[in-house]
N, CA and C atoms as an extended XYZ file, in Angstrom:
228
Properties=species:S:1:pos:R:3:atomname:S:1:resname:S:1:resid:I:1 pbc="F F F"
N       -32.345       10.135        9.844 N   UNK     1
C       -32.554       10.112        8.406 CA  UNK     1
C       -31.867        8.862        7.844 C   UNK     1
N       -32.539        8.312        6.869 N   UNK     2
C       -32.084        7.047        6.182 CA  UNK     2
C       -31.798        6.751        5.009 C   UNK     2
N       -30.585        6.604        4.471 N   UNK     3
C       -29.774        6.531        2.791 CA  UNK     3
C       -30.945        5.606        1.930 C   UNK     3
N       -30.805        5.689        0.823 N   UNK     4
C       -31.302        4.656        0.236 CA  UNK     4
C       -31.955        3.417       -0.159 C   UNK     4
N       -30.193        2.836        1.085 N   UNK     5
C       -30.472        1.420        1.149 CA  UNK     5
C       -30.759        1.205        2.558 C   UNK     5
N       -30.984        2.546        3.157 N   UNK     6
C       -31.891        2.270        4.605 CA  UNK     6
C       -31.151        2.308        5.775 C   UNK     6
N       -29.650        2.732        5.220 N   UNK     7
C       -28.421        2.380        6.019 CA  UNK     7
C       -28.717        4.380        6.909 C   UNK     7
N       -28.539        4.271        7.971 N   UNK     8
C       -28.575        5.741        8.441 CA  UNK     8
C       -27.532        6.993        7.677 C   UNK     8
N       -27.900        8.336        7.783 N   UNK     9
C       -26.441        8.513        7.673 CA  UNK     9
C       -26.494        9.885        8.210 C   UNK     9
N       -24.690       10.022        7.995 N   UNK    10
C       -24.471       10.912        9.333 CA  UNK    10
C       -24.522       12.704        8.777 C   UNK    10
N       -25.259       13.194        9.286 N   UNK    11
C       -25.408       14.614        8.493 CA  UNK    11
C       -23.987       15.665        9.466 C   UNK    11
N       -23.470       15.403       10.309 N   UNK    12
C       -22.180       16.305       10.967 CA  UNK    12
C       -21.266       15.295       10.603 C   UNK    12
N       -20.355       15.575        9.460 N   UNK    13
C       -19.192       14.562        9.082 CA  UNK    13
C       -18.287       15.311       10.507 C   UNK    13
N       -18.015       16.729       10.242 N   UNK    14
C       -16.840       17.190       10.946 CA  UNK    14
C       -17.061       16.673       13.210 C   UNK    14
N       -18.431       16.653       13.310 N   UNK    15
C       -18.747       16.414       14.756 CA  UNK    15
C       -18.193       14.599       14.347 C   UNK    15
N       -18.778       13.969       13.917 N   UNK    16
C       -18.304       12.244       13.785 CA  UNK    16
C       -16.440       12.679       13.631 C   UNK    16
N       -15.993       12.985       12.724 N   UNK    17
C       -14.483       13.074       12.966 CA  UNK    17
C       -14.114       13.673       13.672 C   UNK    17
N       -14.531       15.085       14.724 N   UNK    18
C       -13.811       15.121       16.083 CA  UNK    18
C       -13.902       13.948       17.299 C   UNK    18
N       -15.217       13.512       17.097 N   UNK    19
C       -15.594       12.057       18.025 CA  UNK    19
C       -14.536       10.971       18.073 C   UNK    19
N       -13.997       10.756       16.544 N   UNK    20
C       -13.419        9.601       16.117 CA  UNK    20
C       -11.887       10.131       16.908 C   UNK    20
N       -11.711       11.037       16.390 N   UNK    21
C       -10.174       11.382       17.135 CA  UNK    21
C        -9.909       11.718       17.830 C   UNK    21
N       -11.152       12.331       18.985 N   UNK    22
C       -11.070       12.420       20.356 CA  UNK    22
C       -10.860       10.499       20.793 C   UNK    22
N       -11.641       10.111       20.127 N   UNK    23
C       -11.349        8.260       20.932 CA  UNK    23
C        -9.926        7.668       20.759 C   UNK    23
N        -9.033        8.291       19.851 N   UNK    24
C        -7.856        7.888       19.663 CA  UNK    24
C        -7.135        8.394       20.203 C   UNK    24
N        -7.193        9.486       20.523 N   UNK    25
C        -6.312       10.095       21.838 CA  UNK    25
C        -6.632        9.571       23.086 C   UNK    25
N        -7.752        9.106       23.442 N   UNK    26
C        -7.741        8.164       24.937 CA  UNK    26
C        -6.942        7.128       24.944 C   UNK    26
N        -7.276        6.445       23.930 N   UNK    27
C        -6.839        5.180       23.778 CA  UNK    27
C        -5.947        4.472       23.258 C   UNK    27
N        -4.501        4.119       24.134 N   UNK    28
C        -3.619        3.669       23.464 CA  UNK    28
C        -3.763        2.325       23.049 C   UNK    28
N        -2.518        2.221       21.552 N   UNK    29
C        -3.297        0.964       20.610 CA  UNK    29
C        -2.932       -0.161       21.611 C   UNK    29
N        -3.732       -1.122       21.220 N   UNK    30
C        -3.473       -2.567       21.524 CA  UNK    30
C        -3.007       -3.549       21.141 C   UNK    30
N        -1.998       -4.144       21.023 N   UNK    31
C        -1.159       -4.652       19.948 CA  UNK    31
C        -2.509       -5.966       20.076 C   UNK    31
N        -2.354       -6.848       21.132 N   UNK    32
C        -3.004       -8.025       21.208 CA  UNK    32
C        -4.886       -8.096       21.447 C   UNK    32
N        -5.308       -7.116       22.112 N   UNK    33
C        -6.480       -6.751       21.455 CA  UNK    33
C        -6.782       -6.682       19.674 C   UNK    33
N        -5.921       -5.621       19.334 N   UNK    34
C        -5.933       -5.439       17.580 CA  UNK    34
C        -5.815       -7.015       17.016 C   UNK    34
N        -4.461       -7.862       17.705 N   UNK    35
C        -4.643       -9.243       16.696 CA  UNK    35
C        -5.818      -10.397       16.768 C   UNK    35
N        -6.408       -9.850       18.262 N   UNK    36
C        -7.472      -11.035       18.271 CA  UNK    36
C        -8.989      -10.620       17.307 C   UNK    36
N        -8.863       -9.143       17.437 N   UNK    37
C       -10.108       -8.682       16.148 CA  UNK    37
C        -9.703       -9.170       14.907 C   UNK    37
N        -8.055       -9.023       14.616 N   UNK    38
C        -7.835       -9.473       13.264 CA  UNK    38
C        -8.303      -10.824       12.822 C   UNK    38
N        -8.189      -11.813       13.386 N   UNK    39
C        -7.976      -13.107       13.842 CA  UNK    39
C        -9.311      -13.523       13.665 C   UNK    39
N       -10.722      -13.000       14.504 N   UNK    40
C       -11.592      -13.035       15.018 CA  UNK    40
C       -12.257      -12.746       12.852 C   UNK    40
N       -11.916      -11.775       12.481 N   UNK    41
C       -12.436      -11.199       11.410 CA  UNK    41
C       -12.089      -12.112       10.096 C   UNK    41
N       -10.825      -12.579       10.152 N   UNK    42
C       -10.338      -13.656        9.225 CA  UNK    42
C       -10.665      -14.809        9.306 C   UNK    42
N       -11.016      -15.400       10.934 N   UNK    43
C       -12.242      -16.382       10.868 CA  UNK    43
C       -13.414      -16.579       10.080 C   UNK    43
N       -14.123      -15.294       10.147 N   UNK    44
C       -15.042      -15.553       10.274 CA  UNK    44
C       -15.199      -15.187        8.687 C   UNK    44
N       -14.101      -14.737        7.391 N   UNK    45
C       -14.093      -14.871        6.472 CA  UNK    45
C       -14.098      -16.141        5.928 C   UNK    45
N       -13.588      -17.130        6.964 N   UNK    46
C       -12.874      -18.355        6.334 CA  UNK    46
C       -14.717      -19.148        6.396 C   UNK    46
N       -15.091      -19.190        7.318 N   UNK    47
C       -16.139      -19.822        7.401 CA  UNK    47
C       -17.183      -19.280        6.441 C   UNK    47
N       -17.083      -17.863        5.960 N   UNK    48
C       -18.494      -17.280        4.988 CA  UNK    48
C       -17.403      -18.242        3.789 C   UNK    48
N       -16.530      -18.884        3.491 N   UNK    49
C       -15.872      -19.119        2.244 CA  UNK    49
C       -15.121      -17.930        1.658 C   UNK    49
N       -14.828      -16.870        2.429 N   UNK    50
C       -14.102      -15.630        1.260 CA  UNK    50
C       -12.491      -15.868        1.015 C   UNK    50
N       -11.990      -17.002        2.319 N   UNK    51
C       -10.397      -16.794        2.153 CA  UNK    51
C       -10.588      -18.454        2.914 C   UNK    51
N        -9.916      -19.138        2.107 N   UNK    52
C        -8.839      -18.422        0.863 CA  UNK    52
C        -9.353      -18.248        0.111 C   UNK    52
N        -8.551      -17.210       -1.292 N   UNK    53
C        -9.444      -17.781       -2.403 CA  UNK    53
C        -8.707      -18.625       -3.122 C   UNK    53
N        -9.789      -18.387       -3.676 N   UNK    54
C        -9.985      -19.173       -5.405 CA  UNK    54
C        -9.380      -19.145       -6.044 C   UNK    54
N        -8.816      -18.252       -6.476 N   UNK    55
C        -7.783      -17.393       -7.722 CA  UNK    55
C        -7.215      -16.244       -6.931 C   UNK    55
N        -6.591      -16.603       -6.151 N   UNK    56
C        -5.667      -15.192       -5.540 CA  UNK    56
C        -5.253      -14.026       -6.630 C   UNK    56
N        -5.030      -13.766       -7.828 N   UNK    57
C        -5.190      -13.365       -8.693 CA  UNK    57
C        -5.885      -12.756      -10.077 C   UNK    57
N        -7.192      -12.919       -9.206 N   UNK    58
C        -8.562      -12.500       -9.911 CA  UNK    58
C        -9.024      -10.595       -9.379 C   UNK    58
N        -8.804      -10.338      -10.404 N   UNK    59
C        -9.053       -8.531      -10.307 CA  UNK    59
C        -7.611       -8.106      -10.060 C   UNK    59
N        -6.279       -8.688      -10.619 N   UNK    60
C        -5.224       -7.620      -10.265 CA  UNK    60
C        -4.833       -6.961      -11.168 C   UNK    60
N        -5.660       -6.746      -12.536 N   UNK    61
C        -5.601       -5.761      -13.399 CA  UNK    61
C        -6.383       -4.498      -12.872 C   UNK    61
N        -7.247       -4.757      -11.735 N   UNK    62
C        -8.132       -3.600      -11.135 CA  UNK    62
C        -7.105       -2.817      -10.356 C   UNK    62
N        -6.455       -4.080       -9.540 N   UNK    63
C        -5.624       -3.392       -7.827 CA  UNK    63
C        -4.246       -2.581       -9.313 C   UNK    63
N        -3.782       -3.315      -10.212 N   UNK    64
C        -2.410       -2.964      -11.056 CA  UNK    64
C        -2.767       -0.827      -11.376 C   UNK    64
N        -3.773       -1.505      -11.749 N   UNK    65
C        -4.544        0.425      -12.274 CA  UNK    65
C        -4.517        1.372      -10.861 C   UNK    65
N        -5.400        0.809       -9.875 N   UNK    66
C        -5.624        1.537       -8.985 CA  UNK    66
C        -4.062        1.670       -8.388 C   UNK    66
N        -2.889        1.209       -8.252 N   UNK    67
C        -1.709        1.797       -7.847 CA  UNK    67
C        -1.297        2.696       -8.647 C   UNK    67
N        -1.530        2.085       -9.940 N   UNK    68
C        -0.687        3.272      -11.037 CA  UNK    68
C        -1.409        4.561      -11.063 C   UNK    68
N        -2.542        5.077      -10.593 N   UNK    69
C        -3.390        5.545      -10.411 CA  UNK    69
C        -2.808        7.017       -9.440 C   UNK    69
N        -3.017        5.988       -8.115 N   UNK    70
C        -2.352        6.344       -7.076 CA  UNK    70
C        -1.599        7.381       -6.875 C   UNK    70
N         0.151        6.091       -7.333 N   UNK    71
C         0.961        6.439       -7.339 CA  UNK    71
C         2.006        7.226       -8.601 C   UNK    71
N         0.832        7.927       -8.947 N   UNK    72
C         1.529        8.751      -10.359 CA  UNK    72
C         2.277        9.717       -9.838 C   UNK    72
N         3.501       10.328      -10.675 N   UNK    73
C         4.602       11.121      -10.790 CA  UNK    73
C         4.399       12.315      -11.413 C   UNK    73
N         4.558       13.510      -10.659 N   UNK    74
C         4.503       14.137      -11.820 CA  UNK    74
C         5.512       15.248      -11.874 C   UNK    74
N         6.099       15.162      -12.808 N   UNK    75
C         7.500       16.168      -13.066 CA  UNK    75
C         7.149       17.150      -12.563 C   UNK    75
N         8.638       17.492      -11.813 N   UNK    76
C         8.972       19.147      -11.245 CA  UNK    76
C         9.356       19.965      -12.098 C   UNK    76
């Protein structure tokens, strides 16, 4: 079956999340595997133009909300 925008999607959320965390219990992390995906992924930002940016500071009235958001308090 196909979403909307044609993208598949998954009708057993709970079968996909036993899948997902059965694979994490096999597999211990990789420190240097993990940095070369990182690496590999920030490349390949740099070349679409996404990083650096422009205005490192463009939308942090969005990220400022979404913490306060977040991280609200609420009296005992």
């Amino acid at each position: 079956m196909m979403g909307k925008d044609g993208s598949p999607v998954i009708k057993n959320h709970v079968l996909l999340r036993e899948f997902e965390e059965s694979q994490l219990r096999k597999e211990a992390p990789d420190y240097h595997r993990n940095l070369k995906v990182f690496e590999a992924l920030y490349q390949e930002a740099r070349l679409l133009g996404i990083f650096p940016l422009k205005n490192p500071l463009d939308g942090i009235e969005v990220d400022v909300h979404l913490a306060r958001v977040i991280n609200v308090q609420i009296p005992a």
